[in-house]
Phi, psi and omega in degrees: 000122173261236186103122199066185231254302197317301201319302198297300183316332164293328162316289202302336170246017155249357188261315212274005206254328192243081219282332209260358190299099157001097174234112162236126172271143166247133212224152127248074155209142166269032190287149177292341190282336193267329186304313174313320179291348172272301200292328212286306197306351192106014175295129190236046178177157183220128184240151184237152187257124038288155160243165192267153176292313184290317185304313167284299209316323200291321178295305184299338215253334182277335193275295179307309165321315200256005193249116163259123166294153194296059162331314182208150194310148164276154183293156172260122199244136193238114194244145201228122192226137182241166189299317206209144160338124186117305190345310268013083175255344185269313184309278161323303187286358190244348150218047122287320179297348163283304196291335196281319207275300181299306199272332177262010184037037167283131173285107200240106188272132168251145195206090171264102187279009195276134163290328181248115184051093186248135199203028186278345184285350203251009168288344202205019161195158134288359159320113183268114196321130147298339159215169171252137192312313193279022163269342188282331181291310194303335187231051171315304157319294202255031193277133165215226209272298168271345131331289204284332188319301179313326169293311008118108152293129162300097167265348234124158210272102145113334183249131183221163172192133175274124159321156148300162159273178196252040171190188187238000152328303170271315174295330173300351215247009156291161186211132172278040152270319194265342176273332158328282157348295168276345143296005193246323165227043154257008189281319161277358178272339182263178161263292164216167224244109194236125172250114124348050191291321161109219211256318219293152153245093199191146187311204270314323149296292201300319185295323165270346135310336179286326196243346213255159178295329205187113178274114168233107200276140204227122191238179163253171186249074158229164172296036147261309186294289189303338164321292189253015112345292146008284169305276201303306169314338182278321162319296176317307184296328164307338180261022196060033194265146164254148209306314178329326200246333180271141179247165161230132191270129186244085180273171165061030186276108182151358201288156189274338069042325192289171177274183184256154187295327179287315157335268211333296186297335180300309202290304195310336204059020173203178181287144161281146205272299149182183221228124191237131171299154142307052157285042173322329173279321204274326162275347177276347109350307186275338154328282174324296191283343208062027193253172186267128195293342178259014153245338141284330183227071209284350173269347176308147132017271186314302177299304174266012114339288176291312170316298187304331179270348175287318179296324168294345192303304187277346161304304180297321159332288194284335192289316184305318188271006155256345162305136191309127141278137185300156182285125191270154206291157200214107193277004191279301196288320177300324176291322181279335135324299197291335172276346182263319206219005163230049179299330173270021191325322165231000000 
């Protein structure tokens, strides 16, 4: 029987560790903060204890009906979150997703999730979005393959990106249900999934972190930067991401000014992950026109800096799709343990 703050925190880092596994909690207790810390973690069912026999089966019979094996690969998801105002975080994540999509030829959703004026498709077209995610949220009943297609700027063969709203009024007005929803099924259609989370820490941020493959938090080598880095790295941990999944993203490395990277790291408590040059001209330019910096300045700094990082990205991709998989839960087996080896089970 679970129940409190311990219980849930063990839910909560077996579900992140074991993302796809079938989870019912059994409690006696009814609090409202732990059944909410439960359905956030995935549970997908509450039960109460003692149980009844019929009380599980009904459950477990809810579980095989609702569990699909995994048919086809899911996109690998990247959330790009920054430390401080400024960072470049919308700029990096939008155009890595050019670059992952032109040099590696990944199919790629860029999904700008910045709350305040979200304006990141416009580092990298000109193109007036057709829709914004919280209009794709507001009519979530009807989204399907093509409905959403008609939502999506085309930035390029293999690269697309759902706009922001355009206000933080209309952003407020997302539900972490429906954006869940739409990662789930625009997730067999990419190679990866990159979110524009922007600053904020809020069910809704969190709920996409919550999903994502990989966090990179993106900071500069100034005593500002590394202050509230810091802080944020500490938040993620607090929330349990475990360090493996946190990246730290370095822009803007040259600056004369900067601190030396063993400081970074020292203050961060980990490597920095990779290292974007201080390229102000060529990037406040590919700014200016709205073009992708490796298709304006296909020789900068910057550019190839963002290549090298696309190529490790899609390097892990495969190293992932060539790893030993774990065996998948099997509900079949559970009932035959629990009829064998628990006959008094209620």
């Amino acid at each position: 029987p679970g129940g409190g703050a311990t219980q849930m925190l063990g839910i909560e880092v077996l579900r992140q560790q074991y993302p796809v596994l079938p989870c019912i909690l059994v409690t006696q207790t009814h609090q409202p903060d732990d059944l909410l810390r439960a359905l956030r973690a995935g549970v997908s069912d509450v039960l109460v204890w003692p149980l009844e026999r019929a009380q599980l089966t009904e459950a477990l019979t809810r579980l095989e009906a609702n569990h699909t094996p995994k048919t086809r690969e899911e996109a690998r998801v990247i959330a790009f979150i920054s430390s401080k105002g400024g960072a470049g975080s919308s700029f990096i994540a939008s155009n890595v997703g050019y670059t992952l999509a032109a040099h590696e030829h990944k199919r790629v959703l860029l999904i700008d999730l910045n709350t305040q004026f979200s304006d990141t498709h416009f580092l990298v077209t000109n193109k007036t979005p057709p829709a914004t995610l919280s209009e794709v949220c507001a009519q979530v009943d009807r989204l399907d393959d093509a409905f959403l297609e008609a939502c999506l700027t085309r930035v390029s063969n293999g690269f697309d990106v759902l706009a922001g709203a355009s206000d933080p009024i209309k952003a407020g007005e997302i539900k972490k249900e429906k954006i869940e929803y739409v990662l789930s099924l625009v997730s067999p259609i990419y190679d990866f999934i990159l979110v524009d989370v922007g600053q904020a820490i809020n069910p809704l941020s969190i709920a996409v972190l919550d999903h994502s493959d990989q966090i990179c938090v993106v900071v500069q080598p100034t005593i500002a930067f590394a202050r509230t880095g810091r802080r944020l790295l500490d938040i993620l941990h607090g929330l349990h991401y475990p360090a493996e999944k946190l990246r730290i993203l370095l822009n803007r490395h040259g600056k004369r000014d900067e601190l030396p990277r063993n400081t970074l790291e020292q203050v961060f408590g980990q490597k920095l992950f990779h290292m974007l040059p201080d390229d102000a001209p060529a990037v406040d330019d590919s700014i200016c026109q709205g073009m992708p910096i490796a298709q304006h300045h296909r020789h900068s700094a910057m550019t190839k800096a963002l290549v090298a990082l696309a190529d490790i990205l899609a390097t892990a991709r495969e190293n992932d799709r060539h790893a030993p998989q774990e065996k998948g839960f099997s509900l079949g087996k559970l009932f035959t343990r629990t009829k064998t080896s628990s006959p008094n089970i209620a």
